[in-house]
N, C-alpha and C positions, 0 to 999 in steps of 0.2 A: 901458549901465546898470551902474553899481556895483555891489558885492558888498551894501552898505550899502542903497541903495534897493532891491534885489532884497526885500533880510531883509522889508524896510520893508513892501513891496507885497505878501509874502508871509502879513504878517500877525506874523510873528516878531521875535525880539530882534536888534537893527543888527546885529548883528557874529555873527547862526548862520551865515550862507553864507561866511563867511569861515572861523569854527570849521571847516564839514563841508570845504570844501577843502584848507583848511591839513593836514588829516587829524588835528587835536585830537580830535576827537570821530569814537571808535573806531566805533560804530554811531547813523549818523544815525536818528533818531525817524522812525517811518512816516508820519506825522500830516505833520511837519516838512517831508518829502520830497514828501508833497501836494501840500502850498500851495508848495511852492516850481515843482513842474511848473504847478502850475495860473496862478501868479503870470508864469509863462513864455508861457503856451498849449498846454502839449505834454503828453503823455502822459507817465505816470510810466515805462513801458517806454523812451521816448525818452530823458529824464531821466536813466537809468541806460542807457543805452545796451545795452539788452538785446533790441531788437529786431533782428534779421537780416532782410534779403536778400539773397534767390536771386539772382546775379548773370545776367544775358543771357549767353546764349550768342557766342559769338565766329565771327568768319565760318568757323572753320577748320570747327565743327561740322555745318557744312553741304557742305565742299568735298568727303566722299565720303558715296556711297551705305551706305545700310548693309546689313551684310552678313546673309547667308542664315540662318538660325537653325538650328544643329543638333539633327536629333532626337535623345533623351538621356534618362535619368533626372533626376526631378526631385529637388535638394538643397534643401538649407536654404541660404538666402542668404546668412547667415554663418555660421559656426562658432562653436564654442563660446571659441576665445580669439583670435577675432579682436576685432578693435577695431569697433565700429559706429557710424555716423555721430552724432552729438549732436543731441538729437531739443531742436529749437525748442521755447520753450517762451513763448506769448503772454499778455501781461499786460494787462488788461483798462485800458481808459482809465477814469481816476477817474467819467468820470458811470454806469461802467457797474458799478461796484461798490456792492450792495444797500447802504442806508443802514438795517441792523438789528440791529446791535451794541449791546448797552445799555451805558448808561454811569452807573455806581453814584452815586448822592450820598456823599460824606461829610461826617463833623462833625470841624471841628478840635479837636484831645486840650488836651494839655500842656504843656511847656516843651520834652517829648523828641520833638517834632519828630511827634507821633502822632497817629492819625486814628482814626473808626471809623462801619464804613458804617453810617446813616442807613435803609436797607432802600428807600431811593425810588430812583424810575430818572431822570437829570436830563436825559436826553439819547440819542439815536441815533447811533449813526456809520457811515461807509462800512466795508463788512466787506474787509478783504483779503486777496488770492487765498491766504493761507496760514492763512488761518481759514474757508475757506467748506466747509460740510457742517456745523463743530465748533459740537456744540450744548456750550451754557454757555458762550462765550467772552464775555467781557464788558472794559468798560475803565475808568479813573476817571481823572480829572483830579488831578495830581499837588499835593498841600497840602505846604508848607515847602519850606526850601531844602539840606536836609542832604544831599544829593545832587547840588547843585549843585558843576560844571557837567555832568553827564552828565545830569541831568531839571532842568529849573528849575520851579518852579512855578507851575501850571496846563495842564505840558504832559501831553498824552493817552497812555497808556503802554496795552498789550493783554496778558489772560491769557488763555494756554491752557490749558484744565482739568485736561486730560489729560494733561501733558507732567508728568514730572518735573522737581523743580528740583536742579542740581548743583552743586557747587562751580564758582565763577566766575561764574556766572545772579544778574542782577538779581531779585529777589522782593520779594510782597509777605508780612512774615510778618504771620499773623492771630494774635492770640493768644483764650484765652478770658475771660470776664468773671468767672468764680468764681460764675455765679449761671445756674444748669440748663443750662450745656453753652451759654448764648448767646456771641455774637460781643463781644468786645474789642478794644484798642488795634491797631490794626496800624500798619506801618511799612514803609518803601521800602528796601530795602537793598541790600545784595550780600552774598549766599552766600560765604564761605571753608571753613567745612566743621563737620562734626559734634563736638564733641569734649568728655569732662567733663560727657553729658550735656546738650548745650546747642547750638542750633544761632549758629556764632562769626559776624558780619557785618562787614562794612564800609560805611562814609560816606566823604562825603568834605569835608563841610562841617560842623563842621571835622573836620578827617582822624581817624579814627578806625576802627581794627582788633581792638576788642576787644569788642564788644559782644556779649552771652550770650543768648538768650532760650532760658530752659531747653524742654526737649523736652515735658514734661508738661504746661508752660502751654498750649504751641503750638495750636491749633484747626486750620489747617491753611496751608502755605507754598506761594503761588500763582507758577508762574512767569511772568517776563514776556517774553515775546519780543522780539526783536533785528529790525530794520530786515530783513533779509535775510530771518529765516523771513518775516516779514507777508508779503512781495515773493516767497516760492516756492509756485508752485502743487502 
């Protein structure tokens, strides 16, 4: 199967499984990484080859008896700088991940590429393993293309309530509407930092590194998580 028909079968744009191999696209989309295990048959664990085994024993471990146990104080199995084995860590196969993640409606803005939620829920999605306990996580369907190619639009992006967002973190910022503290325009970005009063972002369609949204407008700046937290439990 091509890279081409994989994208195809997976439901995505021809050319993302050639993106995420090439290593263009620095953090593949979880959603992406779904349909692409599922478009396979395999577990997203599989996928990302993050599943271990315990290898079989070899004949040697049998050629002697084992030996007497001496009696002794009991220690701690390791120490304090010792190094300890790297504790497995199992990633649930997509059917087994709850599908209870809401997913916000929005209404398309402006010219500036802007949205702003609607208050409806459009959709459920599979929660994963690096969202599950966190209440509030929710996700929206990305509108525009000002971020293309790292989001193209319509694709499924996830925030966590809780996490702060930092210089280099994709965000979504919210701003306010000027009318009782309700929700306004928000926008997909990326974080570069604080500065002049103004939280500064980046696009990339077209490139762009200056964008302001003062700190006062702001209602609140939601981060989005990276391929790799969804995928850590």
């Amino acid at each position: 199967m091509s890279q081409r028909d994989l994208s195809l079968r997976a439901g995505l744009n021809d050319s993302a499984v050639k993106k995420i191999e090439s290593g263009s696209v620095r953090n593949p989309r979880s959603d992406s990484l779904l349909k692409i295990a599922n478009a396979l048959g395999c577990t997203l664990a599989e996928l990302l080859g993050t599943e271990q085994e315990t290898p079989a024993p070899g004949p040697e471990a049998f050629s002697q008896p084992p030996a007497a146990a001496t009696p002794g104080p009991r220690v701690p199995e390791y120490g304090p700088t010792e190094v300890q084995p790297e504790r497995v860590v199992s990633i649930p196969a997509i059917s087994q991940m709850p599908r209870d993640v809401p997913v916000y409606g929005v209404a398309v803005g402006g010219d500036d590429a802007d949205f702003e939620f609607n208050g409806q829920i459009v959709d459920y999605v599979r929660r994963p393993p690096g969202l599950i306990g966190v209440e509030g996580a929710f996700g929206i369907y990305v509108i525009g293309t000002s971020m293309d190619p790292r989001y193209e639009e319509g694709d499924l992006v996830y925030v966590h309530p809780g996490r702060p967002a930092r210089p280099g973190d994709d965000v979504i910022i919210e701003m306010y509407d000027g009318h009782e503290g309700r929700s306004g325009h928000c926008y997909v970005k990326r974080l570069l930092k604080k500065a002049g009063g103004a939280y500064i972002c980046r696009q990339y369609n077209p490139p762009r590194d200056d964008l302001a949204y003062p700190i006062e407008r702001v209602k609140k700046v939601h981060r989005i998580m990276t391929a790799a937290e969804l995928m850590s439990a």
